[in-house]
C-alpha distance (Angstrom), angle and dihedral (degrees) to the residues before:
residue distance angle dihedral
X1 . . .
X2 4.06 . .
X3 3.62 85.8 .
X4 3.89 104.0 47.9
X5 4.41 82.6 39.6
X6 3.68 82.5 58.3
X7 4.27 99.0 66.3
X8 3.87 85.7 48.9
X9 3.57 113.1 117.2
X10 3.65 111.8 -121.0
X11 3.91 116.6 -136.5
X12 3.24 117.2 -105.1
X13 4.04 101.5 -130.0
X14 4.32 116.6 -148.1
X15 3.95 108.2 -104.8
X16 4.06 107.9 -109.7
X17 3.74 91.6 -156.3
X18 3.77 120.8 -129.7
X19 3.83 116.2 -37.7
X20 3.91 119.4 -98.7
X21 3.44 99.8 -115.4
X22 3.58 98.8 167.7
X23 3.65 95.1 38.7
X24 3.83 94.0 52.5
X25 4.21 90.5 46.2
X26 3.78 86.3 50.6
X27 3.94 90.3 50.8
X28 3.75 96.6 49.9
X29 3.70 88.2 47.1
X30 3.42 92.6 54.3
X31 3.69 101.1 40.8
X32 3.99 88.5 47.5
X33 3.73 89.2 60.7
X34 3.53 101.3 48.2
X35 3.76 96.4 48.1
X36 3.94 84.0 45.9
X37 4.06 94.2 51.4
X38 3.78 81.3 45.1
X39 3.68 100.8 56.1
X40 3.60 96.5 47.9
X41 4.41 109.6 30.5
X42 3.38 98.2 120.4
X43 3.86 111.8 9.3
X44 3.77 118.0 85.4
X45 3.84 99.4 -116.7
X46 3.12 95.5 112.4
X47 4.41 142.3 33.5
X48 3.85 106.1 -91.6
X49 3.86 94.0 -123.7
X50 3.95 88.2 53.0
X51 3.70 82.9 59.9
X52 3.77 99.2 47.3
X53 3.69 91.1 43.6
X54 3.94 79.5 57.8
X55 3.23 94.9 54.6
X56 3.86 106.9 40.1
X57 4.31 88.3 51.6
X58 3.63 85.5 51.2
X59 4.01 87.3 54.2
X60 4.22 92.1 36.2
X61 3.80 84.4 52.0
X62 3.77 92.4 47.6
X63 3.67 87.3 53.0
X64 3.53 101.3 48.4
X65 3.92 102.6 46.7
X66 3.74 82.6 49.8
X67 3.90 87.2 63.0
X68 4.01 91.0 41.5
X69 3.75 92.6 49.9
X70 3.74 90.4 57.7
X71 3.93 97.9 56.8
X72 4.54 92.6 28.3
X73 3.33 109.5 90.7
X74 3.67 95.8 -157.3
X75 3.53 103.1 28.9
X76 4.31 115.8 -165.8
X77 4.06 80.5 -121.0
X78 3.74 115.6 49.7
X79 4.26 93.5 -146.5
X80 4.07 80.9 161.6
X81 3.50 91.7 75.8
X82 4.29 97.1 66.1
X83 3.79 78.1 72.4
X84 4.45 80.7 82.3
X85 3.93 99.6 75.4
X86 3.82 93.3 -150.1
X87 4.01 90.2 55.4
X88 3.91 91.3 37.8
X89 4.07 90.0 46.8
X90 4.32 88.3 45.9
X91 4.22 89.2 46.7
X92 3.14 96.0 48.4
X93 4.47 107.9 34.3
X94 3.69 79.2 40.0
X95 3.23 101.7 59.4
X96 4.06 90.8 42.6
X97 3.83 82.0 58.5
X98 4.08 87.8 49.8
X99 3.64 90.0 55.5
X100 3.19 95.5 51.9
X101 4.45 105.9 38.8
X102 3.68 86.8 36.1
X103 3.96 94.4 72.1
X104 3.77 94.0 43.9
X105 4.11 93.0 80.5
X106 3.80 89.0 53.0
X107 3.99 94.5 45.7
X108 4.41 103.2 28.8
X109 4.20 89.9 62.6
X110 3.82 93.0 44.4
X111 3.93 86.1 46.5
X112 3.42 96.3 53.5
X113 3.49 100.7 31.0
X114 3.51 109.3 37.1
X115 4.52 100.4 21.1
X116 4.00 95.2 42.2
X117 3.78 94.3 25.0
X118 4.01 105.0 -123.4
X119 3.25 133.8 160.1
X120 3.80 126.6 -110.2
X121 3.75 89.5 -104.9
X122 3.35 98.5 56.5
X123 3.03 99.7 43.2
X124 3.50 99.6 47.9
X125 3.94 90.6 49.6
X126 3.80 91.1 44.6
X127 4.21 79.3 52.1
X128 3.64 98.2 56.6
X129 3.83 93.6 67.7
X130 3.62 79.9 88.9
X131 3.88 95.9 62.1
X132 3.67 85.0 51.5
X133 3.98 97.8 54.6
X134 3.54 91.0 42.2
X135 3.90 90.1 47.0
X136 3.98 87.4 46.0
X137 3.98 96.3 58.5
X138 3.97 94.4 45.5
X139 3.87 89.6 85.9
X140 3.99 102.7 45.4
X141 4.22 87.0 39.8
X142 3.45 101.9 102.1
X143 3.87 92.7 39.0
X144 4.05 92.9 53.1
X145 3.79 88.2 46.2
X146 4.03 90.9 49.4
X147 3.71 92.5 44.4
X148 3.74 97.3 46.9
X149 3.91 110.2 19.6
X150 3.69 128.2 -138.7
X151 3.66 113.6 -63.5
X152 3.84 98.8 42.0
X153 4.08 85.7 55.0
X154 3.71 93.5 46.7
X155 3.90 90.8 38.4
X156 3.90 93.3 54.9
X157 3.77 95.5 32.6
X158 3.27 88.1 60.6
X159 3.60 103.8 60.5
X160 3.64 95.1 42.2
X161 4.20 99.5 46.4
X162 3.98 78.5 48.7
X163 4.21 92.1 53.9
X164 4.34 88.7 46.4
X165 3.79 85.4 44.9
X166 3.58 94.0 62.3
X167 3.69 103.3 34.4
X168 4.10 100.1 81.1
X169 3.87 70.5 69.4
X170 3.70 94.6 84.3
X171 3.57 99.4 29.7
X172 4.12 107.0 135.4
X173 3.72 133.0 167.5
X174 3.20 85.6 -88.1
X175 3.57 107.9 57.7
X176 3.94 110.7 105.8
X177 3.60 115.7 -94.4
X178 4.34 90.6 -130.2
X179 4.17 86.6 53.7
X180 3.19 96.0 64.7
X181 3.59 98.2 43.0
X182 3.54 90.3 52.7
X183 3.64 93.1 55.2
X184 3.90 95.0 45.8
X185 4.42 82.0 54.3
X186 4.19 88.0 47.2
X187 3.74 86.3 46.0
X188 3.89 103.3 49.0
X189 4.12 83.8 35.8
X190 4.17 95.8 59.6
X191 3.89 100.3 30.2
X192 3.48 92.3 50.7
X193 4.15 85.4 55.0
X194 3.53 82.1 45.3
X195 3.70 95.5 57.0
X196 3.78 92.7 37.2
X197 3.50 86.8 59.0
X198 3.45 104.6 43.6
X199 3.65 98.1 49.5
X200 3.51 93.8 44.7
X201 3.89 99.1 59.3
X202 3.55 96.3 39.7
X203 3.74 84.1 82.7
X204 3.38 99.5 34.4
X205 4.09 98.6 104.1
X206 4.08 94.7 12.1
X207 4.37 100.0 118.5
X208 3.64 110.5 -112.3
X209 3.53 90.8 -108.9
X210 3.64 98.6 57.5
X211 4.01 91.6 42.7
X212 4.07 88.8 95.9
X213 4.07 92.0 49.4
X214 3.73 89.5 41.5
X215 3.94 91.8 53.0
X216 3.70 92.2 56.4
X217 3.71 95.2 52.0
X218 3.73 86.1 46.0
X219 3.73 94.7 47.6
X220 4.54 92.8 49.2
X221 3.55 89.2 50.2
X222 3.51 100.9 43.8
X223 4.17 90.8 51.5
X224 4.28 89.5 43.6
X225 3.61 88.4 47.6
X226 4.18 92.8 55.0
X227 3.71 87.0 37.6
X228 3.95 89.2 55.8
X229 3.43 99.6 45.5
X230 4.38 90.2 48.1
X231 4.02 73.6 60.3
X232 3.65 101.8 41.6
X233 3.95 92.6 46.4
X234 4.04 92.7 45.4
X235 4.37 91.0 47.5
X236 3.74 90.9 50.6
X237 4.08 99.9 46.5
X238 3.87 82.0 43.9
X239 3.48 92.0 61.9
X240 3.87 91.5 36.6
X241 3.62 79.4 61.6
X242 3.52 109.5 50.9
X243 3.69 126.9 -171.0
X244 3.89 109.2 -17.3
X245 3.83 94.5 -36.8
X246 4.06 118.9 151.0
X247 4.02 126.0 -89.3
X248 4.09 91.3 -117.2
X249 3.86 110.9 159.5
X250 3.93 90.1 -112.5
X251 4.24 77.2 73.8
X252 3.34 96.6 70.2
X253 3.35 103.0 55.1
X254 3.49 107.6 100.3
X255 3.72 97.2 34.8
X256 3.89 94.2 66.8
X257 3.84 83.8 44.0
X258 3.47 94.2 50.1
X259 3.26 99.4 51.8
X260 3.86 91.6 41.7
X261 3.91 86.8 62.2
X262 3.50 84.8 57.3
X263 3.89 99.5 55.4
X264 3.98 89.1 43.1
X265 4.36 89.5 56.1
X266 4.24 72.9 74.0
X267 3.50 87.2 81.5
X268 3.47 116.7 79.0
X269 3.71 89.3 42.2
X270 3.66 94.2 62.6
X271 3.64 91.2 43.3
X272 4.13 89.0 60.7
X273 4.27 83.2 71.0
X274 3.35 115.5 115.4
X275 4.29 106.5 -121.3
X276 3.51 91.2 -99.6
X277 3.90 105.6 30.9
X278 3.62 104.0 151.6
X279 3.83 102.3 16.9
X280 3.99 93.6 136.7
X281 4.17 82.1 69.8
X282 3.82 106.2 33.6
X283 3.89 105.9 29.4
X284 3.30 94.7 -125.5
X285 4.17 116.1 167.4
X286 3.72 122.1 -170.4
């Protein structure tokens, strides 16, 4: 075997060019900062000027791997790439969408638990109605995508993943057990299309040469964007809160609407996709 393994041609592999050491070291910095600013703007862990010297090294590190990215010619961030509209439109609605979802496993178990007073089994089993929506749509995705194209499944999406984001919002004790249920299913059903979607065009015009670069600026601002929104979710039910003042359902109101709003800004960036953005993927014909 060794000797027949041995007249195989080996594949020659594309060079990636030296690593961008200072690029990536300028990244992390940043990205440290930000989440750090994040985590602590408006909750007293921390000295205020800690957190505004957070916050202004995340911007100076903004700033300055902008100016390295413009003389690197393999920067550790691909930026180029938001010059594709489909990838630009999926970074940035998706990461709206991130914002948004990625408070809801912070604030949904303190609802139920905590506000209406369930325990972790119930909870969690009333919870995994979302695994079955989102287990539900895998099947009919490609068709609804095909049918409908793109934009006019991120576009409606939208508005409905928005609506289930903010209903745990007025959940009380007396809300019917089956309600919410249904709402987790509808949930896990349309943000998985959403996802689906979104991940799935981001590539759709990206050259196959780029696809590896593009995936790792996908991938950083994917994971920021949940960590953000774990942030955003905790800062506003903090001051929901106030000073020492119970977890009653009534409190997490405007946190689920909050980050609702959030999720709906999506929108109008979807709606900027041409009717048959990503057609070469989904097979999509007006």
């Amino acid at each position: 075997m060794l000797a027949v393994l041995r007249f195989v041609p080996k594949l020659k592999q594309p060079d990636p060019g030296k690593f961008d050491t200072f690029g990536f070291v300028v990244v992390a910095v940043g990205l440290t900062a930000l989440v750090g600013a994040a985590e602590t703007i408006g909750v007293s862990l921390v000295p205020p000027l800690v957190q505004i010297t957070a916050a202004l090294i995340a911007v100076g590190s903004g700033v300055v791997f902008w100016l390295h990215f413009r003389r690197q010619p393999r920067p550790v961030l691909a930026i180029g790439l938001l010059r594709f509209q489909t990838f630009r439109t999926s970074l940035i609605g998706g990461t709206l969408v991130r914002l948004g979802i990625g408070a809801t496993p912070f604030l949904l178990p303190l609802l139920l638990q905590v506000g209406l007073g369930w325990s972790p089994l119930k909870a969690g089993l009333a919870s995994a109605a979302q695994a079955v929506g989102i287990l539900v749509f895998k099947p009919v995705a490609p068709r609804v995508i095909r049918h409908f194209g793109f934009k006019r499944v991120l576009a409606a999406t939208n508005v409905i993943v928005a609506a289930v984001t903010m209903a745990p919002g007025f959940f009380r004790a007396s809300t019917p057990l089956w309600l919410i249920v249904a709402l987790f299913a509808i949930g896990g059903f349309f943000r998985s299309m959403q996802f689906t979607s979104i991940n799935t065009i981001a590539f759709a015009d990206v050259p196959q040469t780029s696809v590896s670069r593009a995936t790792t600026l996908s991938t950083v601002v994917q994971q920021v964007g949940l960590a953000l929104g774990i942030s955003f979710g905790a800062l506003v039910l903090h001051l929901t809160r106030g000073s020492g003042g119970l977890l009653t359902p009534d409190r997490f109101t405007l946190p689920f609407i909050a980050v609702g709003a959030i999720t709906l800004i999506a929108g109008p960036f979807y709606q900027t996709l041409a009717p048959d953005a990503g057609s070469n993927v989904s097979g999509h014909k007006r």
